[in-house]
N, C-alpha and C positions, 0 to 999 in steps of 0.2 A: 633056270630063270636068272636073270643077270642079276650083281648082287644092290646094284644100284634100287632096282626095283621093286627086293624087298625090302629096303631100308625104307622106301616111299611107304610102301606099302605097311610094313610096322610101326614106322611115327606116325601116317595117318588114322592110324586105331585109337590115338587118348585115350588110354582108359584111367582106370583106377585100379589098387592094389587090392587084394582078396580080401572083404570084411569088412572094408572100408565102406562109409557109403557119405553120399556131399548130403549137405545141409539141405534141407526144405525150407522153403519159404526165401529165399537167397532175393533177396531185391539188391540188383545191380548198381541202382542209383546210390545205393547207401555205399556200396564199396567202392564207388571210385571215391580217389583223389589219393593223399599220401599214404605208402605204409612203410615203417621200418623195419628191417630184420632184425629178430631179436636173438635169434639160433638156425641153423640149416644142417642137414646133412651136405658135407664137402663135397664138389664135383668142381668136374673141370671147368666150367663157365663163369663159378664165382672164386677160384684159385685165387689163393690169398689178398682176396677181399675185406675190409671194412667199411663201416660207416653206408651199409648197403642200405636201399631207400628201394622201394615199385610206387611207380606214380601210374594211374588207372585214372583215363580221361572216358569222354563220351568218342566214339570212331564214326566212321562211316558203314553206312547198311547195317547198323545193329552191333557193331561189331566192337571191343572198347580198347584203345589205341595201352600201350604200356610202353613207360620207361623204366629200363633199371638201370640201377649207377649205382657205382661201390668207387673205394681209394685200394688202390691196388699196391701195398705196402713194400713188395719186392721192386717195383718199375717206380715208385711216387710219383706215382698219377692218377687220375681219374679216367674211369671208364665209365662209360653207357653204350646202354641198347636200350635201339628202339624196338618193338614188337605190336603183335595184336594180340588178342584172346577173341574167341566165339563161344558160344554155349553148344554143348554136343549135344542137347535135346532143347525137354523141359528148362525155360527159364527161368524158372522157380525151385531151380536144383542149382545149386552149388559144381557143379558139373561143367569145366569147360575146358577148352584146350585152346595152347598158346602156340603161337611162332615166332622164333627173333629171324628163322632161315627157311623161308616158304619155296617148297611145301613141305616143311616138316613139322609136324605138329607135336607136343607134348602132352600129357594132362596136367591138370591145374584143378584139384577135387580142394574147397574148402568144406574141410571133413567137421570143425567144430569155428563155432562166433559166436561173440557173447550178443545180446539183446540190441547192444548199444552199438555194434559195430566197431569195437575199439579194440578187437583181439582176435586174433584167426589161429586156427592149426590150417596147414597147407599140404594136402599130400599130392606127390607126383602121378607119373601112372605106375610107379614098382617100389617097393622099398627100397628103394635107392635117393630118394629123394623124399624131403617132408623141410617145412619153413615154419615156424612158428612169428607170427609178426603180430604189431603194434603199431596204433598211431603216436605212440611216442616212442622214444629209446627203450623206453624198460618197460617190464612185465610187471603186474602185482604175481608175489611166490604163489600165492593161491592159484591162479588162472596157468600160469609155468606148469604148478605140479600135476595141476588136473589134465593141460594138455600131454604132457610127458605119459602119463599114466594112460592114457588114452591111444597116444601114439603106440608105445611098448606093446596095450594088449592086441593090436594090430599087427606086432612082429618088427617093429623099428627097431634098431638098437640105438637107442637113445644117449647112450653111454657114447656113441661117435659123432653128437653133435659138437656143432663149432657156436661159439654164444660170439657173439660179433661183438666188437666195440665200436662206440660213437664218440667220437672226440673232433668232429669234423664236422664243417659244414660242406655240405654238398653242391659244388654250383651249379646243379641241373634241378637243384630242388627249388617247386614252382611255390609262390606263396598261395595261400586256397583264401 
């Protein structure tokens, strides 16, 4: 099998990491618009990034259009991608998968949010990947510790997250 066509074929699986499971009740309208990174595990798409921002609009077909932008402190510049998200099922699942390079898909499992929608843990589709984000810069420690705690007994090593700094404004950040 050519190796091209498993790659398609493995990113278009999004799934979620073992034990993980997305949120129920997930109302979409509530999660768009801004969110800050607050911590990530490191990978090569947000390399030495700050002042990281996901903006979550309404898309076309159901679909919800995403910006990310971060200040890339090695080049002093700003980057953005554009992307989409789809829900891999139930839309009442926290369960979806993104594209910034179609057709490759990622997962995008929001594993924990509070009430209010003001705080998310984020996990990818493997332990390799997990976002804890915020509509502001910062965490309350309560809500940090609880997601940490949550993340770890999932198998994250927590210990390798990056905690972002914001000291920047963003120029792709849209006012809401």
């Amino acid at each position: 099998m050519p190796v091209l066509l498993v790659l398609i074929l493995v990113s278009s699986c999004a799934n979620i990491p073992n034990n993980a499971t997305p949120v129920a009740g997930f109302d979409a309208e509530k999660y768009l618009g801004t969110w800050y990174e607050v911590a990530r595990l490191d990978h090569r798409f947000e390399k030495n990034l700050n002042n990281v921002i996901a903006q979550y609009e309404k898309g076309k077909k159901g679909q919800i259009s995403v910006v990310n932008s971060g200040y890339d402190v090695r080049k002093n510049k700003w980057e953005s991608a554009n992307g989409s998200a789809k829900f891999r099922g139930d839309k009442n699942l926290g369960a979806l998968k993104v594209t910034f390079f179609k057709p490759f898909y990622s997962g995008y499992n929001v594993i924990a949010l509070d009430d209010d929608y003001r705080y998310a843990l984020v996990a990818g589709g493997s332990l390799k990947y997990l976002w804890l984000l915020s509509r502001e810069t910062t965490m309350p420690e309560e809500v940090k510790s609880s997601y940490l705690q949550e993340a770890a007994q999932l198998g994250y090593d927590t210990t390798k997250l990056i905690w972002v700094t914001h000291d920047k404004r963003s120029p792709f950040l849209k006012e809401e």
